[in-house]
N, CA, C and O atoms as a GROMACS GRO file, in nm:
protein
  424
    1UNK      N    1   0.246   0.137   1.958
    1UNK     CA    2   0.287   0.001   1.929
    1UNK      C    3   0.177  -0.094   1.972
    1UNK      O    4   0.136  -0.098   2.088
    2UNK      N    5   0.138  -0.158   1.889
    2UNK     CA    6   0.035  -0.288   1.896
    2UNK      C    7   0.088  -0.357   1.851
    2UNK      O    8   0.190  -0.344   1.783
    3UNK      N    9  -0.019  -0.523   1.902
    3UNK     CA   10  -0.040  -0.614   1.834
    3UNK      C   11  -0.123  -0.646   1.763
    3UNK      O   12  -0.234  -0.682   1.802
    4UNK      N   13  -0.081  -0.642   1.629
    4UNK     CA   14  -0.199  -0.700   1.536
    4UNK      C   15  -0.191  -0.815   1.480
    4UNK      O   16  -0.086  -0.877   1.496
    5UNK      N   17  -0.296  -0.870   1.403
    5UNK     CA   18  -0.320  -1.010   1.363
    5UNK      C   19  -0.208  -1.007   1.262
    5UNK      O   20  -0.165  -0.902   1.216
    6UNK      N   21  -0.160  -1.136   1.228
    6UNK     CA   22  -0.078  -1.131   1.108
    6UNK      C   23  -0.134  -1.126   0.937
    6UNK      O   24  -0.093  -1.090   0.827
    7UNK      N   25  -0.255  -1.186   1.002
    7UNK     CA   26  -0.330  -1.139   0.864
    7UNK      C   27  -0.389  -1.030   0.789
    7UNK      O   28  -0.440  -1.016   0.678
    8UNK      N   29  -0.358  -0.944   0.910
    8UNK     CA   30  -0.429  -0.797   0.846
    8UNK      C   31  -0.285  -0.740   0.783
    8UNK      O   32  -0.325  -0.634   0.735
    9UNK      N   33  -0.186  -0.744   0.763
    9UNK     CA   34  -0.041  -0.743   0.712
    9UNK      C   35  -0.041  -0.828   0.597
    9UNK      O   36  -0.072  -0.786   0.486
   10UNK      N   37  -0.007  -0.949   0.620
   10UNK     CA   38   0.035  -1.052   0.537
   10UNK      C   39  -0.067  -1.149   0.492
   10UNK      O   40  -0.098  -1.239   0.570
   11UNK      N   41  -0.144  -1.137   0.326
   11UNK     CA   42  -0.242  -1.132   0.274
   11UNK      C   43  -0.287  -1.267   0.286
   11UNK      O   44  -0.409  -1.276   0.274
   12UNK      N   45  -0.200  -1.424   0.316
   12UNK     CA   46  -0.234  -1.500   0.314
   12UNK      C   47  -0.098  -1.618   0.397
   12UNK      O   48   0.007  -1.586   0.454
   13UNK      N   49  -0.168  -1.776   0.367
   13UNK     CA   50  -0.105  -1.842   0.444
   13UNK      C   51   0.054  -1.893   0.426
   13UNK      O   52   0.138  -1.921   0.510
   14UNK      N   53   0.060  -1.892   0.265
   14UNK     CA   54   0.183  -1.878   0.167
   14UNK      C   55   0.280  -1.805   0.227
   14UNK      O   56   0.386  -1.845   0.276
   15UNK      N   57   0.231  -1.676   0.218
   15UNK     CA   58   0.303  -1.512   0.255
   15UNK      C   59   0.349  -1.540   0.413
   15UNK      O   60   0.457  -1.501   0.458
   16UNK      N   61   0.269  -1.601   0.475
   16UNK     CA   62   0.281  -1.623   0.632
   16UNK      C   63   0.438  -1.712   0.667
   16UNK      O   64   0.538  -1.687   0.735
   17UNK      N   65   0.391  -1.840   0.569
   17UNK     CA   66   0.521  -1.929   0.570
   17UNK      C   67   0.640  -1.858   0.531
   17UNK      O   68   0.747  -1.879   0.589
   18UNK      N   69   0.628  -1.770   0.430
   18UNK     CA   70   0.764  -1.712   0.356
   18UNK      C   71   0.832  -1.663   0.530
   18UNK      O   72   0.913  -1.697   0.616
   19UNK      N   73   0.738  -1.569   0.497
   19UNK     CA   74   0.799  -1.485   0.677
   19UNK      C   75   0.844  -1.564   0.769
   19UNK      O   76   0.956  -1.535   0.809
   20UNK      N   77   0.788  -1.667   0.823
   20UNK     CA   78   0.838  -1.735   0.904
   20UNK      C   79   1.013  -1.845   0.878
   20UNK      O   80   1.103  -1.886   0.951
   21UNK      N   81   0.975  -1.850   0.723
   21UNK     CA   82   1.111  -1.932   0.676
   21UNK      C   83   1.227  -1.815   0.668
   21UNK      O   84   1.344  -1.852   0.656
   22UNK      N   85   1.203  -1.706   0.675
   22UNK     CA   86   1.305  -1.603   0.629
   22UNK      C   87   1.332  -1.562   0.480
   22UNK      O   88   1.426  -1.504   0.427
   23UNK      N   89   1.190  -1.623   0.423
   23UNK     CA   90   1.195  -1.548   0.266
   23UNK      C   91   1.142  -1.431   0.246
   23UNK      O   92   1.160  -1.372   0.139
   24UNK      N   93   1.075  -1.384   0.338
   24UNK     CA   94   1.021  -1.239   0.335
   24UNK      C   95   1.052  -1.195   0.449
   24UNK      O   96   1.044  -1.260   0.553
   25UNK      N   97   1.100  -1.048   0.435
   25UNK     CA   98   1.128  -0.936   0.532
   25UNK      C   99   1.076  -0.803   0.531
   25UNK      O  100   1.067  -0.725   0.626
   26UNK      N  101   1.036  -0.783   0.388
   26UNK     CA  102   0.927  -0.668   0.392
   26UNK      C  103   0.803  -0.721   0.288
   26UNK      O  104   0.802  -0.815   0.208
   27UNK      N  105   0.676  -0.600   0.329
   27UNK     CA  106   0.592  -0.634   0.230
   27UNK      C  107   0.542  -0.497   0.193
   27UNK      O  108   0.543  -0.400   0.269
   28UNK      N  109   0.490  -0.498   0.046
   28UNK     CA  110   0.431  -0.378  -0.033
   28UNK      C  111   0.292  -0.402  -0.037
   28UNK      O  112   0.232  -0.483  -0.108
   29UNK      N  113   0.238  -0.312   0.060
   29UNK     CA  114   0.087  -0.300   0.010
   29UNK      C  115   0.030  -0.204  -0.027
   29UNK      O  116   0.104  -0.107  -0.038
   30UNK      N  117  -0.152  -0.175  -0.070
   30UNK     CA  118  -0.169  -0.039  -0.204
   30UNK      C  119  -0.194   0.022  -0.037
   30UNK      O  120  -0.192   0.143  -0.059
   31UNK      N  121  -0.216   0.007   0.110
   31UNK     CA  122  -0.269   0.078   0.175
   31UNK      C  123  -0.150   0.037   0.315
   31UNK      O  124  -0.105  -0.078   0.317
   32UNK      N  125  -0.116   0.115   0.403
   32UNK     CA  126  -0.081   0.068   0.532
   32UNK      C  127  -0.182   0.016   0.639
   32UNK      O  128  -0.290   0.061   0.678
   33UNK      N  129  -0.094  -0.121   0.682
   33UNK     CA  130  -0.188  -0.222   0.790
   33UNK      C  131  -0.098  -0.242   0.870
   33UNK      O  132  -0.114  -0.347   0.932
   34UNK      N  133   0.009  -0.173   0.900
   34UNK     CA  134   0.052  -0.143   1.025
   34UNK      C  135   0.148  -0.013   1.103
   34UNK      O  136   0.200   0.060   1.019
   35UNK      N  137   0.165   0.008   1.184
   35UNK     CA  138   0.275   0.093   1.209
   35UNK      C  139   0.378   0.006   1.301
   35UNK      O  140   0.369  -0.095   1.372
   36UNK      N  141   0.548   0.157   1.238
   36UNK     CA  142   0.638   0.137   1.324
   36UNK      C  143   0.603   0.059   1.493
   36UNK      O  144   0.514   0.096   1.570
   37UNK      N  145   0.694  -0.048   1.513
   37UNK     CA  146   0.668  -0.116   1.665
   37UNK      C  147   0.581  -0.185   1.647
   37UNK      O  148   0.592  -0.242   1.756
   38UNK      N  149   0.458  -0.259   1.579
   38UNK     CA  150   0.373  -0.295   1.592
   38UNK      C  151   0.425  -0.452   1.584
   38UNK      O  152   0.531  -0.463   1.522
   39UNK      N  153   0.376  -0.558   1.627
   39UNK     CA  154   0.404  -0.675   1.668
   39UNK      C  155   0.321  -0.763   1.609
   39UNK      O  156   0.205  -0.722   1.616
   40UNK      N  157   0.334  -0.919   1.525
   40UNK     CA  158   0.268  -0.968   1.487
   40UNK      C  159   0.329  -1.119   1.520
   40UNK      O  160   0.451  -1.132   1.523
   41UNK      N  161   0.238  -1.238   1.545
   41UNK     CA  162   0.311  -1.375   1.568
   41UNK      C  163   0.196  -1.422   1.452
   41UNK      O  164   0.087  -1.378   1.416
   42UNK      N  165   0.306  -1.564   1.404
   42UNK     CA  166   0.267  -1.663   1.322
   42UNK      C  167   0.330  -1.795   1.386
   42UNK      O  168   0.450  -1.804   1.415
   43UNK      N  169   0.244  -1.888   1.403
   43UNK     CA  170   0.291  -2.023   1.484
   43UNK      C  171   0.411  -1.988   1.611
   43UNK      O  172   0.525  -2.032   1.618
   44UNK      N  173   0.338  -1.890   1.708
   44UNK     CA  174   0.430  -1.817   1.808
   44UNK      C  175   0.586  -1.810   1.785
   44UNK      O  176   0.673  -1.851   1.862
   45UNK      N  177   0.608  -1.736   1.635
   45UNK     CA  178   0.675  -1.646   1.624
   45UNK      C  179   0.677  -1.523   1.590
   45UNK      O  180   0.642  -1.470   1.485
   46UNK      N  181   0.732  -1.468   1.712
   46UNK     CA  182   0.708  -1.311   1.669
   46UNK      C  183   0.788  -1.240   1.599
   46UNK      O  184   0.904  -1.277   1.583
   47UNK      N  185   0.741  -1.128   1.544
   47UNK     CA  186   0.806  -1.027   1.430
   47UNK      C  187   0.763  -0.886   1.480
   47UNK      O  188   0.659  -0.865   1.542
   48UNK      N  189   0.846  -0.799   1.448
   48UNK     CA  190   0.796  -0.697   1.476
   48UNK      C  191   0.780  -0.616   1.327
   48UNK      O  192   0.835  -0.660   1.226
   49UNK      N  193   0.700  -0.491   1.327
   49UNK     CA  194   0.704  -0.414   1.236
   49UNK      C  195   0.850  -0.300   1.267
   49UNK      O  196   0.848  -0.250   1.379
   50UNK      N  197   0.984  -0.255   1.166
   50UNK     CA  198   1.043  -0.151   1.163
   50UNK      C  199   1.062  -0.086   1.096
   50UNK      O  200   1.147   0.000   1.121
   51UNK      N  201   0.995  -0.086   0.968
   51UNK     CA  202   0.938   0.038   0.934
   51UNK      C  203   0.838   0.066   0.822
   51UNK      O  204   0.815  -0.030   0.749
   52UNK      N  205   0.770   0.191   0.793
   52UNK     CA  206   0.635   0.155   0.731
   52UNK      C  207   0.679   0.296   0.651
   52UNK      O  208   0.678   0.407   0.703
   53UNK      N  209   0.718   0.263   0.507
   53UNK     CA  210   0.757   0.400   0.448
   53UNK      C  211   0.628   0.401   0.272
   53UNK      O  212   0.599   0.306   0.199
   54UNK      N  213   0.592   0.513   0.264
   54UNK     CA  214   0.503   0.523   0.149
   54UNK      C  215   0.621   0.556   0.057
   54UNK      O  216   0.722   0.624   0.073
   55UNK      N  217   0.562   0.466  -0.070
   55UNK     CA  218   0.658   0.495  -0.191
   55UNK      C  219   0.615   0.494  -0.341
   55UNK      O  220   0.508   0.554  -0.353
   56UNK      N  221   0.657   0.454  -0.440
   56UNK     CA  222   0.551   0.442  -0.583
   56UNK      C  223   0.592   0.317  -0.629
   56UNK      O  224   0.659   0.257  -0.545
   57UNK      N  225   0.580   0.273  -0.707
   57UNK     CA  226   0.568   0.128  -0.775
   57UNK      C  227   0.706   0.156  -0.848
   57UNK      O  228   0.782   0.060  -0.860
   58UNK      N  229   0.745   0.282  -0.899
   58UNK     CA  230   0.849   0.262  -0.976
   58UNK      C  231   0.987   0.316  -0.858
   58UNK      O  232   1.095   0.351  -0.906
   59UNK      N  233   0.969   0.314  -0.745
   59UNK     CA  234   1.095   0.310  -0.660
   59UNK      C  235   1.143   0.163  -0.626
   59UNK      O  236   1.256   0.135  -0.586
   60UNK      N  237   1.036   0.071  -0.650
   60UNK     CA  238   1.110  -0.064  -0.599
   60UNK      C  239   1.182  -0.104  -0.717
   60UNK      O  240   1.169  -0.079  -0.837
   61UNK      N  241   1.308  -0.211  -0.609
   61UNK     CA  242   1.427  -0.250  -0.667
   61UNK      C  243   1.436  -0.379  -0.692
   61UNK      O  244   1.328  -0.434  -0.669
   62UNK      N  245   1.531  -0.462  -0.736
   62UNK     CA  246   1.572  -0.617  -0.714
   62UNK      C  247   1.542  -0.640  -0.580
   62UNK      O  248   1.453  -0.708  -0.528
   63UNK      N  249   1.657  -0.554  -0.517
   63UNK     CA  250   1.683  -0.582  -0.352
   63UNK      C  251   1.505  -0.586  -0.311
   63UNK      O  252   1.461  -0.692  -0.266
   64UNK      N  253   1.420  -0.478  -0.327
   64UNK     CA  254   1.288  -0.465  -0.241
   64UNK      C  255   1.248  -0.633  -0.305
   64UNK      O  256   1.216  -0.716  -0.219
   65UNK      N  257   1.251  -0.667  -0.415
   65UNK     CA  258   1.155  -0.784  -0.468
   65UNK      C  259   1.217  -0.908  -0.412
   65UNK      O  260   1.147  -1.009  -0.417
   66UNK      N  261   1.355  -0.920  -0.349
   66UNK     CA  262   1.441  -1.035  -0.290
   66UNK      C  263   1.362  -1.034  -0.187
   66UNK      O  264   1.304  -1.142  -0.178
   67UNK      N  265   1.321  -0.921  -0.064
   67UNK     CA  266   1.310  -0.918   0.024
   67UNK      C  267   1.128  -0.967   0.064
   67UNK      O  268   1.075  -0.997   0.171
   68UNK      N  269   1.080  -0.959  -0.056
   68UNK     CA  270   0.960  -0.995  -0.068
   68UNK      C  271   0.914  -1.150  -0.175
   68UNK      O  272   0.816  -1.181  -0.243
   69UNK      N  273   1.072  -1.224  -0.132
   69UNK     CA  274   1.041  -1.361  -0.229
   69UNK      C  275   1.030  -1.336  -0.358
   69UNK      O  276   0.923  -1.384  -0.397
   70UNK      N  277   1.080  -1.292  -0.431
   70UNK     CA  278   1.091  -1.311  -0.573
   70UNK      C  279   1.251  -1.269  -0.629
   70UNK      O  280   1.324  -1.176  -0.594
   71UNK      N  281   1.270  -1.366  -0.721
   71UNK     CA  282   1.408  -1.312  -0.792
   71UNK      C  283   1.472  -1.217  -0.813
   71UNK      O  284   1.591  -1.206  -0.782
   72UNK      N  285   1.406  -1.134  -0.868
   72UNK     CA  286   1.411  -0.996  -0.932
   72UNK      C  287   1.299  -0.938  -0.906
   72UNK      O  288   1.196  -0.987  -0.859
   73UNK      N  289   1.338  -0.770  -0.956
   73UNK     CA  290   1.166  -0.687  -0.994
   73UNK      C  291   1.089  -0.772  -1.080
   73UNK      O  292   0.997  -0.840  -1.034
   74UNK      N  293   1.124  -0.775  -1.221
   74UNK     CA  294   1.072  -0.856  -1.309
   74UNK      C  295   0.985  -0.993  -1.242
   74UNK      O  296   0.868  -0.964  -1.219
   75UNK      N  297   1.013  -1.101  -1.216
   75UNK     CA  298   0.971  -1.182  -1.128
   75UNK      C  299   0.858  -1.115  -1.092
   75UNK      O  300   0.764  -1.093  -1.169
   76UNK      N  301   0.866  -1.069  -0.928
   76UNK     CA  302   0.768  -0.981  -0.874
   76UNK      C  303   0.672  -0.949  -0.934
   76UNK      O  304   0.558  -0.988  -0.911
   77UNK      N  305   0.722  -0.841  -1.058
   77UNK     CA  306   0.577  -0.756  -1.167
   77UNK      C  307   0.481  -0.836  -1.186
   77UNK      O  308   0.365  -0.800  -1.170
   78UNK      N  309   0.525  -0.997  -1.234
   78UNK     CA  310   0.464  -1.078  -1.311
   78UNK      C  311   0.382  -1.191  -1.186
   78UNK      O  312   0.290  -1.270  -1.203
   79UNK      N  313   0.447  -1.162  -1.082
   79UNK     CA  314   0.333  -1.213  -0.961
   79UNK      C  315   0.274  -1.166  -0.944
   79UNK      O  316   0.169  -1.228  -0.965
   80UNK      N  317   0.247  -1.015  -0.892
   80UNK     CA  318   0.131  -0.951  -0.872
   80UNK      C  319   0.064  -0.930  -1.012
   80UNK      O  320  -0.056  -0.903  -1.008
   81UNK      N  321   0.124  -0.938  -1.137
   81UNK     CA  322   0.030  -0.941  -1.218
   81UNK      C  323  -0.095  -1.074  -1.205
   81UNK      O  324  -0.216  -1.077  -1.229
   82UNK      N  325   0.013  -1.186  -1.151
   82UNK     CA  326  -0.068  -1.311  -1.166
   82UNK      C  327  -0.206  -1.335  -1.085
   82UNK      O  328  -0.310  -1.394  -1.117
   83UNK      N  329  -0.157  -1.251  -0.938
   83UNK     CA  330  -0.244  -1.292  -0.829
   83UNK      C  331  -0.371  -1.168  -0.836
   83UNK      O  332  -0.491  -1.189  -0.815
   84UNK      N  333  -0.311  -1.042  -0.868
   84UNK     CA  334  -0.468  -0.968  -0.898
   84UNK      C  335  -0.498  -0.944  -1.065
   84UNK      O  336  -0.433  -0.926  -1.167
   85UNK      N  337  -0.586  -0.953  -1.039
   85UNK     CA  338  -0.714  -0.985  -1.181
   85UNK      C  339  -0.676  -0.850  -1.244
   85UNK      O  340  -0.607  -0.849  -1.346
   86UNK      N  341  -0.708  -0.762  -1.199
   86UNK     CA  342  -0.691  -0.627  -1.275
   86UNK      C  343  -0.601  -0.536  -1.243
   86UNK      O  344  -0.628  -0.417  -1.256
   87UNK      N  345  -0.466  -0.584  -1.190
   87UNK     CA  346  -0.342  -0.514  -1.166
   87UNK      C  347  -0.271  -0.483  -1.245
   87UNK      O  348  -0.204  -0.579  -1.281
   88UNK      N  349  -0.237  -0.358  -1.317
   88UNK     CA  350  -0.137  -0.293  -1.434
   88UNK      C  351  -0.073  -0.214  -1.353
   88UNK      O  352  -0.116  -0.129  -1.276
   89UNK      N  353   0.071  -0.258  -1.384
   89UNK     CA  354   0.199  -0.155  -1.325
   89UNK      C  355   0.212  -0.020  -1.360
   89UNK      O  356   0.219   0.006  -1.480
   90UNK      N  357   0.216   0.061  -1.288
   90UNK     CA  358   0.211   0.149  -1.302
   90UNK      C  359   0.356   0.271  -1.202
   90UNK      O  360   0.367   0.299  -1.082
   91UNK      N  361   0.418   0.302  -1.294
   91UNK     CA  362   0.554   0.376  -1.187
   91UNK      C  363   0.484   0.466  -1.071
   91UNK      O  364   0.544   0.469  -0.964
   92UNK      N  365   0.399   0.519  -1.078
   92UNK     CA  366   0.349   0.641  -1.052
   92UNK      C  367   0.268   0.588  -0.902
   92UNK      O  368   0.266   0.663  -0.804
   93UNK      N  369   0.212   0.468  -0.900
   93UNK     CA  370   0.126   0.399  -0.818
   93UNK      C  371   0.184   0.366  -0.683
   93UNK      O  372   0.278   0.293  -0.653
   94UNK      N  373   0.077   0.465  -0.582
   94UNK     CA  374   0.140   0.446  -0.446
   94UNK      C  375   0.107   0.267  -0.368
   94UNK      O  376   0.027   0.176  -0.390
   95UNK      N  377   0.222   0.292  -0.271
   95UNK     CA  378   0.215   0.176  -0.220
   95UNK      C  379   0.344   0.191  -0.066
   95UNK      O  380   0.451   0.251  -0.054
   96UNK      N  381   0.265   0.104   0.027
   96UNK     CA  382   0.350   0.103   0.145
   96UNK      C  383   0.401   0.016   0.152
   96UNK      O  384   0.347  -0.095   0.152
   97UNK      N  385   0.520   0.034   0.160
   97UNK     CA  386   0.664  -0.067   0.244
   97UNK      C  387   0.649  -0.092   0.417
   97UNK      O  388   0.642  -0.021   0.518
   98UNK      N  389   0.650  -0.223   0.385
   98UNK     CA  390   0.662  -0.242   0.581
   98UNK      C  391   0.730  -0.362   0.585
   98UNK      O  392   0.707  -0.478   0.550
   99UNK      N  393   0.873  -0.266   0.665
   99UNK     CA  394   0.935  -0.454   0.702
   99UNK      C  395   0.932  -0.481   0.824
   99UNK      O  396   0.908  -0.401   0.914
  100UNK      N  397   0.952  -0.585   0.834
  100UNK     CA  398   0.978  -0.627   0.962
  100UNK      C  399   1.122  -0.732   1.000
  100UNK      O  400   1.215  -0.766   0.928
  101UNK      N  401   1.095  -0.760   1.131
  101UNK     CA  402   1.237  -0.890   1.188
  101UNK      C  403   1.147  -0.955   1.257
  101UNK      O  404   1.062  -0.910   1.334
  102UNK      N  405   1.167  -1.063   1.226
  102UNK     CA  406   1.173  -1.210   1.313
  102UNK      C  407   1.247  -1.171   1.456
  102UNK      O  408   1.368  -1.156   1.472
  103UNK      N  409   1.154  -1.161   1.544
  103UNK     CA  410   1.273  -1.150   1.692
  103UNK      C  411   1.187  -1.292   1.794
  103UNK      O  412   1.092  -1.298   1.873
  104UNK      N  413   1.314  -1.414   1.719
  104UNK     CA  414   1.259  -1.551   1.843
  104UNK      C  415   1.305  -1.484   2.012
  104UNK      O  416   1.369  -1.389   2.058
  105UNK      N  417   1.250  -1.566   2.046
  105UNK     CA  418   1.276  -1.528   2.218
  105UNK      C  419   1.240  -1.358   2.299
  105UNK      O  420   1.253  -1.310   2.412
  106UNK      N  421   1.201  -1.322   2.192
  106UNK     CA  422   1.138  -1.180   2.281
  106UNK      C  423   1.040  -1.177   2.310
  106UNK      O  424   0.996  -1.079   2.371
   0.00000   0.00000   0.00000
């Protein structure tokens, strides 16, 4: 269990706010940037990492894309289509799940 920066997790300052407002609780990335226990603060609030599971592009759900600020899957697809240049969906395409909790006062 460490502490790591919040930015090596959560790609930017947007993504930072979501987390902190309670619009994001997990995030999908193509590589893991953290493990189980690992601890991260944004404007000294802390979060912890609970859990960091590898999965494919075609296991995420509504529920995973709620939990990562967007409406739906659909929604979602069409953000990460927006934000990387040469991103095509792909079912097959690995990717790590890591959520975390907001824990104020710990």
């Amino acid at each position: 269990m460490a502490h790591i920066d919040a930015g090596d997790l959560l790609p930017n300052e947007r993504v930072e706010r979501m987390a902190v407002d309670g619009d994001l609780t997990q995030l999908h990335r193509g590589d893991r940037y953290a493990d189980e226990g690992d601890s991260f603060e944004i404007d000294g609030v802390r979060f912890v990492v609970t859990s960091v599971d590898e999965r494919t592009l075609g296991d995420l759900t509504d529920a995973d894309a709620r939990a990562e600020g967007s409406a739906d899957l659909a929604a979602y697809r069409r953000r990460l289509e927006a934000v990387h240049d040469s991103f095509e969906w792909d079912d097959d395409s690995p990717v790590v799940r890591h959520r975390f909790e907001r824990r104020d006062g710990a």
